[in-house]
N, C-alpha and C positions, 0 to 999 in steps of 0.2 A: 504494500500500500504506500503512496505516494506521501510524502511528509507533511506537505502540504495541503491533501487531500484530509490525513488523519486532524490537523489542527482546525482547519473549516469544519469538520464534523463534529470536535468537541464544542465548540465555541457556536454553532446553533445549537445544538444539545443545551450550552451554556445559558442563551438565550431565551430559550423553550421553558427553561427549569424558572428565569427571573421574573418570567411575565404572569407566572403562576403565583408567586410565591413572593411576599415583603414583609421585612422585617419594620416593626414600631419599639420604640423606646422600652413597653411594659414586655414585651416577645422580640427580640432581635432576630435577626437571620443570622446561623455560625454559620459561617461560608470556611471552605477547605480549596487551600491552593498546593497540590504535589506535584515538587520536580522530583528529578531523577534522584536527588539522594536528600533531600529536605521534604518537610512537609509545615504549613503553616495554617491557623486558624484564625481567625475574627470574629467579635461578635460586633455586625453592623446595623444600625438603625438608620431604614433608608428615609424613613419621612424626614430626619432631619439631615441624613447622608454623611453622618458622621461614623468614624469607628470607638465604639465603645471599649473593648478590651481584644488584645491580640494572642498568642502563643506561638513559639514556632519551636524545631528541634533544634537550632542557632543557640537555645537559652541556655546560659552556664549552670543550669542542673539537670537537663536534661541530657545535655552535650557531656556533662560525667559521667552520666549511666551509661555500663556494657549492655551492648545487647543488639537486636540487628531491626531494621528498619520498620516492620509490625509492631515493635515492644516498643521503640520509642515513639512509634504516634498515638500508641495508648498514654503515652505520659502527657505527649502534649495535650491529649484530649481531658486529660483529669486535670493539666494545668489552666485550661479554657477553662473547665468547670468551677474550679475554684475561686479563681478570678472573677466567674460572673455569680457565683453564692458573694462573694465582700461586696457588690456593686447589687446586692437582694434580686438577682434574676435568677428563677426557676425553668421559667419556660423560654424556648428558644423554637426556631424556624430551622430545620437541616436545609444548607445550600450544598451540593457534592460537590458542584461547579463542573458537572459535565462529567466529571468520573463514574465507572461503575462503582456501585457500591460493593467493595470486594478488599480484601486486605488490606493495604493503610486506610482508605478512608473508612471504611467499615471500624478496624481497630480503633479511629480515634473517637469515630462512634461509638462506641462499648464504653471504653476511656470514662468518656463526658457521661455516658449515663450511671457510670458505677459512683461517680462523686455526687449523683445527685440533679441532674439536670433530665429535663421532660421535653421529649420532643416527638 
């Protein structure tokens, strides 16, 4: 498959998924961005288009833990989680951003609901 072929098809997929689906202030949308060897989380509120809290695997506690790419976006997903229990948000909006939901994003899925977050 053409590379450029594969990214046009995420990125309507991407679209498809935004037009459906908005984050507010009391339910944000966590949206999930995975490269090739990072993975990052947001929780963004789009009425007002701001970002409320972030996570990524870049962060100096996550970045100590051994373990291989599955196990740390479970962490980033508890570290979203956490972040958004200090900031009193329960309920959140899953954004995949085009990915299947399937090993990292699905792990960071687990992640964010074992700390507590409802989505």
């Amino acid at each position: 498959m053409n590379p450029k072929d594969k990214s046009l098809r995420r990125q309507n997929i991407r679209h498809r998924i935004r037009r459906k689906i908005n984050g507010v202030s009391q339910k944000p949308r966590l949206t999930v961005f995975r490269s090739n060897t990072e993975i990052y989380a947001q929780l963004v509120d789009d009425g007002n288009g701001v970002t409320i809290a972030s996570a990524s695997s870049k962060e100096k506690d996550i970045l100590a833990q051994k373990g291989n790419k599955v196990e740390k976006s479970k962490l980033v997903g508890q570290a979203i989680a956490r972040k958004a229990k200090e900031l009193g948000i329960n309920d959140v909006v899953f954004d995949r951003g085009g990915y299947l939901y399937h090993g990292r994003v699905k792990s960071l899925a687990d992640g964010a609901r074992e700390e507590g977050l409802k989505f």
